[in-house]
Each structure stands twice: as C-alpha cells, then as structure tokens.
Residue, then its C-alpha position, 0 to 999 in steps of 0.5 A: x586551508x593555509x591559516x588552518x595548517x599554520x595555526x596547527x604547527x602551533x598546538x603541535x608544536x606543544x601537543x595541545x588538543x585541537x579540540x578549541x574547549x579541551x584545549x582551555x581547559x588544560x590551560x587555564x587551570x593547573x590539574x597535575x593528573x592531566x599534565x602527568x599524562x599529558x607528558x607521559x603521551x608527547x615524550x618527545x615533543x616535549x622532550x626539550x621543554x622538560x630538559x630545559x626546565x630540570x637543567x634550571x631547576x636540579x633537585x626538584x621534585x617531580x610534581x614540581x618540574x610538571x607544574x613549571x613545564x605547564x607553566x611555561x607552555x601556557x606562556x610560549x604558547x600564548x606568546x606565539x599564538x599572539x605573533x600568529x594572529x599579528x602575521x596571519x589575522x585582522x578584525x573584520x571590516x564591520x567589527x563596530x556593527x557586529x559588536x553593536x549588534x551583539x550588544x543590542x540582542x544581549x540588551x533586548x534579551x534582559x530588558x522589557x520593551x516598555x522601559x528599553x532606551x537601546x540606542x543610549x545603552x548601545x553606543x555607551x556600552x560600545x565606547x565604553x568597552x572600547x576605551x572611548x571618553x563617555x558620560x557615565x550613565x547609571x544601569x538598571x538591574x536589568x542593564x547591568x545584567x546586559x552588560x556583564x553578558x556582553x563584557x564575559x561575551x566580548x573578553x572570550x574574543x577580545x584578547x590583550x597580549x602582553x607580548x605585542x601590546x596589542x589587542x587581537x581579535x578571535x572567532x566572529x570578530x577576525x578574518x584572515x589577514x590580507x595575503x589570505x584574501x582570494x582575489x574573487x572576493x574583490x571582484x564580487x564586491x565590484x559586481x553590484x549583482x554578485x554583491x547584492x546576493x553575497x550581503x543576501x547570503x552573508x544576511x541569512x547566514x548571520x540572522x540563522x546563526x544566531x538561532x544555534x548555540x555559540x560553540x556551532x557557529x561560525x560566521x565564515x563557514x559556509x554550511x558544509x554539506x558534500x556535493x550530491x552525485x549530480x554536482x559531482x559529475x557536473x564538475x568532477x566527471x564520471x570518475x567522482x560517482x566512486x566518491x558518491x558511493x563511499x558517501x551512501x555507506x559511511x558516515x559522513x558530515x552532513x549527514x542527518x539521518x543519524x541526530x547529530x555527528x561530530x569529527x574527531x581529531x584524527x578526522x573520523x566521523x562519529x555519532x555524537x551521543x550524550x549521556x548523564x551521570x549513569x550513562x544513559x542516552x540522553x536526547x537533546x535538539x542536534x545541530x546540523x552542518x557545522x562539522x567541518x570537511x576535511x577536503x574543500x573539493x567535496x563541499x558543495x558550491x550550490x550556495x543557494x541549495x545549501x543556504x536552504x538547507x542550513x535555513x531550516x535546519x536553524x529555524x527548525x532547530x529555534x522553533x523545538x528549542x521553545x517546546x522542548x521543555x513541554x516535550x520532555x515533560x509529556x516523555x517523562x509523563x507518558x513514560x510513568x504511565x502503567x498500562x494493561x497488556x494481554x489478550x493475546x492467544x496465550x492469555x486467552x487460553x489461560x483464562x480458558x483454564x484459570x477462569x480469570x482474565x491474564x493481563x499484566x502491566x507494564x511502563x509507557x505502553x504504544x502512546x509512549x512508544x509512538x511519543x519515543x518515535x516522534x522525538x527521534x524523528 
C-alpha cells in the first residue's frame, strides 16, 4: 500500500493518468488535441511547468509552448520515475529462471518439437540479452521470430535510464525493495512447511497466469476475491455482516456473475463492456479476479479457497479461448438462419378466415436464442 501511494505522487504530480495503457500512450507519441486538453484539465497542477516553459520561450506560439511542455513532462517524469525505482524497487531474487523461462515458452511457441535445440537457444538468447560474451549461433526463421517476441517482451520490463545509468526492472521482474519487505516472509521461508506450500502456491499461481492475457497478470498479486460473511465475522465480529450486506447489492471486484468488471480511476466498479466500430456489444472470454481491491481488509485470506477459484477460472478461461473461434462461427451460422413463426391462436384464426396458412420468418429463431443463453453463461 505504501509503494502504491508514492508511485502515485508521482503520476499526480504531472496529471498523468493511473491507468498503466493510457498513460504511454500519452507519452510516447506527441498528439496536440490530447495535450491541449490535457493542460486545459490540470491547470494548476501544471501551472509552474507551463510558466517555466513561456519565461524561457517568449513569443512562441501556442501550439508550440504545449509541445515543449510535453516535452518536458515525459523527461522529469521518467527522471523521477527512474530514482523511484532506485529508492523504492529491486529485481527479483530468480529473475534468471523467469526470463529463461519466458524465453522457453516464446521459443516452444514458434518452433516444432521435431527440430526444437531449447536449451542451446536458451542460454544464447539469455546472455545474449544480458551482454554476456557468447559464440554467435546462426537462427532459424522460426528462432529469430522467438527472439524478436522475447527482445519486444523483455524491452517493455527492462528499462535504461540515463539519469541513474542504470537498468531497472518493471512488472514481473521487480518486487519492492528491502524496507518493504513484511518480515513474515522471512519467517515463512525459514519454516520448511509454511515454505513447502508458499513455493506450492506461488507454482500455480505462475503456471495459471500464463493462461490469461499479459495486461491481467501479476505474479504478486494474489487473486482478489473479498471475504464471504463467514470469514468476515470470523475476523472481524458481528459488526462486518453490514459490509457482506453492501457487497449482496453492489457491484464489486470479484464479482462474476456480471462477464467481467473493471475499476476506475476514482475506484468505481463498472461493468466492462466492448463494443465495435458501431457500437455493438461484443462478447469476448472475461477475466476474472485481477481488479484490484481498494482495502487489503476486505480481500479474503483463505489462500487455498482463493487459489481454487483463480485455478478455474484460468483454465476455464484457456480451454474457451481454443474454441472460441468455432463458437463465433456456430453464432454467427445460427444467427443467419431464417425460420417459420406461426400457429400461434392469431394465425390460426386467420387461416380460418384466409384459407392459407399465416407464418412469418424471422432471424435465428429458439436454437439461436439457447446458443445466445450458452455463451452468456
């Protein structure tokens, strides 16, 4: 909770969104409508950067005075970004395994088993990122394909700064630095049983991860489910049940009944919904129990309950996403289809009067209709 607070004095410092996607967006690419109303919005936030940048720069246009107070927010915002992660951030303890296990699933992904050398490709790729003297090997297409996946995938959590000259490591591959540390974890690691189910936990956690897409997952996070009414009056007493009753009628985190939900940057919990060009729902495979909770209080600490939940959700999630394709086209098959409608009491007193039978068509019909239920499921 405390690395979470000071790595947002930074993003407010410069009104930069909390949202990890929209924030680089805004930075890597200049765009003069979003700056304008960017500055527009946080005034006075950046109110000395702006004055700072005209006093230097009199008579320029405006166009001109926005782009140059872009300019110098990427740059102070990455020089402090980099002395944050100095002060408050270290890689992890078996950051050789996860990116040499990384590089074996971007590697196994792209090359047939039959003519698969891992090991070789491995370690070459590994030093070879890492600045390591090496025999240069010659790549297959395949390879090389492996290897730019891998390079793009390690650049996004590897960074250079220019201001410490050092590398610093981002996402999967960090973990808060040593005054962080809560000293249960050492005294788990120093109890062979405790230990033996943590690596059990942290194992399935890893291998379920790998299921969702990257933008979900966090090898850190633990699945954020809230406490049921039994937990919470286990630890909390009587009084908690008036939380259990706020959780029965709103929308919250972990809730699955809904497809998937999403937290935005004021904390509200929203449906999440995806449209297309013409914005119509579109259904996609949901992820559940990524979204963070606000208060560490209301996430359960039933570490194996939760573990089963996140489990199947992720191999749940793994085993649609090989037929979703197929259930797309069995939709969109089913949705085309034209069926007769009739022989309800009204069409049969017309045919009485008519002396030809009433039906109508129409799209999909019932078969289509229990399809829609299935996929909604």
């Amino acid at each position: 909770k405390a690395l979470q607070k000071e790595r947002q004095k930074i993003l407010d410092k410069y009104a930069l969104p909390t949202n990890k996607y929209e924030r680089q967006s805004f930075l890597n690419v200049f765009n003069d409508f979003k700056v304008r109303g960017w500055l527009t919005d946080n005034a006075d936030t950046l109110k000395p950067i702006v004055d700072s940048i005209k006093k230097k720069n009199k008579g320029a246009k405006e166009n001109i005075i926005r782009e140059l107070v872009w300019e110098q927010v990427v740059k102070s915002y990455k020089q402090d970004w980099a002395y944050w992660h100095k002060e408050n951030s270290a890689p992890i303890s078996n950051i050789e395994e996860v990116v040499k296990d990384k590089i074996k699933d971007f590697y196994e992904s792209q090359v047939y088993e039959a003519v698969r050398r891992t090991d070789e490709v491995v370690e070459y790729l590994y030093k070879l990122n890492n600045g390591e003297s090496i025999t240069k090997i010659n790549l297959t297409n395949e390879e090389l394909k492996a290897k730019e996946l891998f390079e793009e995938w390690l650049e996004d959590r590897r960074r250079f700064s220019n201001f410490t000259g050092n590398y610093y490591y981002v996402y999967e591959l960090s973990r808060p630095a040593d005054k962080y540390l809560n000293p249960q974890y050492d005294e788990i690691q120093n109890n062979p049983l405790k230990k033996e189910y943590y690596d059990l936990v942290m194992r399935l956690k890893k291998q379920h991860d790998k299921y969702l897409p990257e933008q979900f997952v966090n090898i850190h996070q633990a699945p954020q489910i809230r406490k049921d009414w039994l937990e919470r009056v286990k630890t909390g007493g009587v009084g908690q049940l008036k939380e259990e009753l706020k959780d029965a009628v709103k929308l919250r985190e972990s809730d699955t009944e809904f497809g998937q939900v999403m937290v935005d940057e004021e904390g509200n919990v929203l449906q999440y919904v995806l449209t297309d060009e013409k914005g119509n729902p579109v259904n996609f495979l949901p992820v559940h129990f990524t979204n963070l909770i606000k208060e560490i209080k209301d996430i359960s600490k039933d570490t194996s309950s939760l573990m089963a939940s996140y489990v199947n959700m992720a191999q749940n999630y793994n085993e649609m996403n090989k037929i979703v394709d197929v259930l797309e086209i069995g939709n969109e098959i089913l949705a085309q289809r034209k069926v007769e409608v009739g022989e309800n009491l009204l069409s049969k007193t017309s045919e009485l009067f008519k002396g030809s039978k009433a039906v109508s068509q129409q799209s999909g019909g019932n078969a289509y209709n229990r399809y829609r239920d299935y996929l909604e499921m």
